[in-house]
C-alpha positions as CSV (number, residue, x, y, z in Angstrom):
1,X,0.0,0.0,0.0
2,X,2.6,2.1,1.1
3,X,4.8,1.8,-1.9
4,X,1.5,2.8,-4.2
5,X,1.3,5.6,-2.4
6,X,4.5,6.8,-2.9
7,X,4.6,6.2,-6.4
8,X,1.2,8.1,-7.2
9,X,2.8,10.9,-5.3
10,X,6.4,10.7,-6.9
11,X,4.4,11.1,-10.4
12,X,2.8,13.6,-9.3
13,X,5.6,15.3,-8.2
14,X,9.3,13.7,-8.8
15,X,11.1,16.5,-7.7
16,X,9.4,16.9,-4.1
17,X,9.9,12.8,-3.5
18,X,13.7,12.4,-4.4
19,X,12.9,8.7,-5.1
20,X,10.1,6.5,-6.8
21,X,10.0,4.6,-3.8
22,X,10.4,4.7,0.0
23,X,13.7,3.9,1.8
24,X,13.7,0.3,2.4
25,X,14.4,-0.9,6.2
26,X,18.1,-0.9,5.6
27,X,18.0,2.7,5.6
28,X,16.1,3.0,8.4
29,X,18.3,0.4,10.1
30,X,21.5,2.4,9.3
31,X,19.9,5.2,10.6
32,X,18.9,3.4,14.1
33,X,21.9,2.3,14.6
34,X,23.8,5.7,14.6
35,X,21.3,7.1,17.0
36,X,22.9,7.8,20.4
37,X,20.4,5.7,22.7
38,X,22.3,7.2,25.9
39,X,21.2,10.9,24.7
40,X,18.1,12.4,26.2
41,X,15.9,14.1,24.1
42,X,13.3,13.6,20.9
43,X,14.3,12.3,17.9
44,X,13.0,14.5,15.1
45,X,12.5,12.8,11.7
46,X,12.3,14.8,8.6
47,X,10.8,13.5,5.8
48,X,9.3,10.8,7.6
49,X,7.1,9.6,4.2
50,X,5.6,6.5,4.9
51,X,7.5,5.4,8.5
52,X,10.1,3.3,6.9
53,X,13.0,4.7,8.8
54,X,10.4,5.7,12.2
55,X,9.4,1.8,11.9
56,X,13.5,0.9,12.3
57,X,13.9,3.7,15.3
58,X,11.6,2.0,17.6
59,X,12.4,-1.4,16.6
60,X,15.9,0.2,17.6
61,X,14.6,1.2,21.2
62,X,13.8,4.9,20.7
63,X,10.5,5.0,22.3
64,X,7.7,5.9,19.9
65,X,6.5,8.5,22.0
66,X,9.7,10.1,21.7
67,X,9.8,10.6,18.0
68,X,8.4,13.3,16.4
69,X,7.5,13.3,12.7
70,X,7.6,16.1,10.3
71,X,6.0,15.3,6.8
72,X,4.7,18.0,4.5
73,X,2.4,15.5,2.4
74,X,-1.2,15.1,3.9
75,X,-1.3,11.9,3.0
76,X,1.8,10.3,4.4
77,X,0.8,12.1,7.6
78,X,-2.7,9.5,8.1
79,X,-0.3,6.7,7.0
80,X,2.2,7.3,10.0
81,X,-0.8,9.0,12.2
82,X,-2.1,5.1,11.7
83,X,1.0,3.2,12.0
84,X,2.6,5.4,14.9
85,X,0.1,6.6,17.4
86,X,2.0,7.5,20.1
87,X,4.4,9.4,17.8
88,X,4.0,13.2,17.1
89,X,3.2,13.6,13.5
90,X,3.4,17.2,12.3
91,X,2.6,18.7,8.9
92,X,4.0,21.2,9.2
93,X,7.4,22.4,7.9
94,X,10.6,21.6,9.5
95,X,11.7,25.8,9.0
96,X,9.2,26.3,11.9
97,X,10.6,24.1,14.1
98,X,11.5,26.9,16.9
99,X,7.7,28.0,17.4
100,X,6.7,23.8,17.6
101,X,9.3,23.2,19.9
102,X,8.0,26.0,22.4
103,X,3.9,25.0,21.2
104,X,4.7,21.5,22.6
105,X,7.0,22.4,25.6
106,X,9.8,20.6,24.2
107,X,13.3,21.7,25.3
108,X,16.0,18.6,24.4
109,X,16.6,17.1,21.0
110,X,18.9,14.2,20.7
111,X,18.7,14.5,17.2
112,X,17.6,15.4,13.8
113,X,17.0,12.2,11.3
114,X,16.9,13.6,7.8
115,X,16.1,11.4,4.5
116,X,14.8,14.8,2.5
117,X,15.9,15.3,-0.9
118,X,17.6,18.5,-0.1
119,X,19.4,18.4,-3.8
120,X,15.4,18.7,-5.2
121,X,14.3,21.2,-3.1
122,X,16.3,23.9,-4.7
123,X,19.1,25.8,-3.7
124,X,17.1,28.3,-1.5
125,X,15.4,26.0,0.5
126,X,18.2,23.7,1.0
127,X,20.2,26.3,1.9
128,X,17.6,27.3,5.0
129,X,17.6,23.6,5.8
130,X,21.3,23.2,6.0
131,X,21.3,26.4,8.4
132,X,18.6,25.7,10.4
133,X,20.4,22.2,10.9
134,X,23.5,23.5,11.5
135,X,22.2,25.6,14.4
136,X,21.1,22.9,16.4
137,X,24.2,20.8,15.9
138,X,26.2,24.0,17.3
139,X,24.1,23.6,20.5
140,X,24.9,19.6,20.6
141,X,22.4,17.3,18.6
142,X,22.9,15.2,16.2
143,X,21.9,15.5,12.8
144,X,21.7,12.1,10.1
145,X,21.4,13.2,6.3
146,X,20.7,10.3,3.9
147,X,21.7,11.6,0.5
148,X,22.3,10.1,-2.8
149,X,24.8,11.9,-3.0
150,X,28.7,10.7,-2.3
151,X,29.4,15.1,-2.1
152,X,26.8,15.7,0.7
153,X,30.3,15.9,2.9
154,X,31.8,18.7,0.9
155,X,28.4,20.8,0.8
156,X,27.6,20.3,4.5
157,X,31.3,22.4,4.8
158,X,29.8,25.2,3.4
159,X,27.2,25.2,6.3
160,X,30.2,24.5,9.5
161,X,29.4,21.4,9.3
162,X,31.3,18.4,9.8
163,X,29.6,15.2,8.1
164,X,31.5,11.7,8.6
165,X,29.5,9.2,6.3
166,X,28.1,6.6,8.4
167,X,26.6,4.3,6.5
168,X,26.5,3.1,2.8
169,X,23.3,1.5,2.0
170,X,23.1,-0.4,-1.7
171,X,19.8,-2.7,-0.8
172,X,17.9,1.2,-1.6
173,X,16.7,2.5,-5.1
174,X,19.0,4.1,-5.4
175,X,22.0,3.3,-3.2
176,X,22.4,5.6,-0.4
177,X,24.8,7.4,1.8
178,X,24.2,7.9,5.6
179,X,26.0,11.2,7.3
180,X,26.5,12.1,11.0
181,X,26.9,15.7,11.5
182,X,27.7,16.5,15.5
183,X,30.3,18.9,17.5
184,X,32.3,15.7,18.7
């Protein structure tokens, strides 16, 4: 169902999806396994599409109430509404974060999990991303980019970031690269 889903939308729109289809669960199992368990704080997913990579975190032990989702399709929002009830699914754009944080009285992130297509959102938007990223990794969370991309390392630079690749994933369409940004 999922995967329909996502292709319908990708049609519709190839440049806002990045891929024709979701992440499979070795993505979101690369991702899990770079997440700092010992940390306190939400995990905030970006892009969270259809819960592939939210499905991985709390099979990983981050508790589900714990995560919170953002996701700017509507639709993707009822599929992980359904599939994660105890999670916080927002859709709402991740640029707003500051005025959700204080709206639900949250004041630690552990970190940022990121599988947007920051190469298709244009070079203004990405840009703001990349920023507003970089902020919070300045004041000690983590933040995970997947990226097709083997230059995301170089461009993250341009931001004070440092991004050490974490994670090569070929079982994705297509093969993937997993950064960790932090101030370690």
């Amino acid at each position: 169902m999922s995967k329909r889903i996502f292709l319908k939308k990708w049609f519709a729109n190839p440049f806002r999806m990045g891929s024709i289809i979701p992440s499979t669960s070795s993505v979101g199992k690369c991702f899990a396994k770079n997440i700092n368990l010992n940390k306190d704080g939400f995990i905030i997913e970006v892009g969270s599409g259809t819960g592939t990579v939210t499905e991985s975190l709390i099979k990983h032990g981050v508790p589900e109430e714990k995560i919170i989702c953002f996701e700017i399709d509507n639709e993707f929002c009822s599929v992980l509404a359904k599939k994660f009830p105890k999670a916080k699914v927002l859709n709402r754009d991740i640029l707003h974060i500051d005025d959700i944080l204080v709206e639900l009285g949250i004041d630690t992130i552990n970190s940022f999990v990121s599988t947007l297509p920051l190469i298709s959102l244009g070079a203004e938007k990405s840009t703001q991303i990349m920023k507003l990223f970089a902020r919070f990794v300045d004041s000690g969370v983590d933040y995970l980019q997947m990226s097709y991309s083997p230059f995301f390392k170089k461009k993250s630079k341009k931001y004070g970031l440092n991004a050490n690749k974490c994670g090569y994933i070929l079982n994705n369409f297509p093969p993937a690269y997993l950064y960790l940004c932090n101030n370690t």
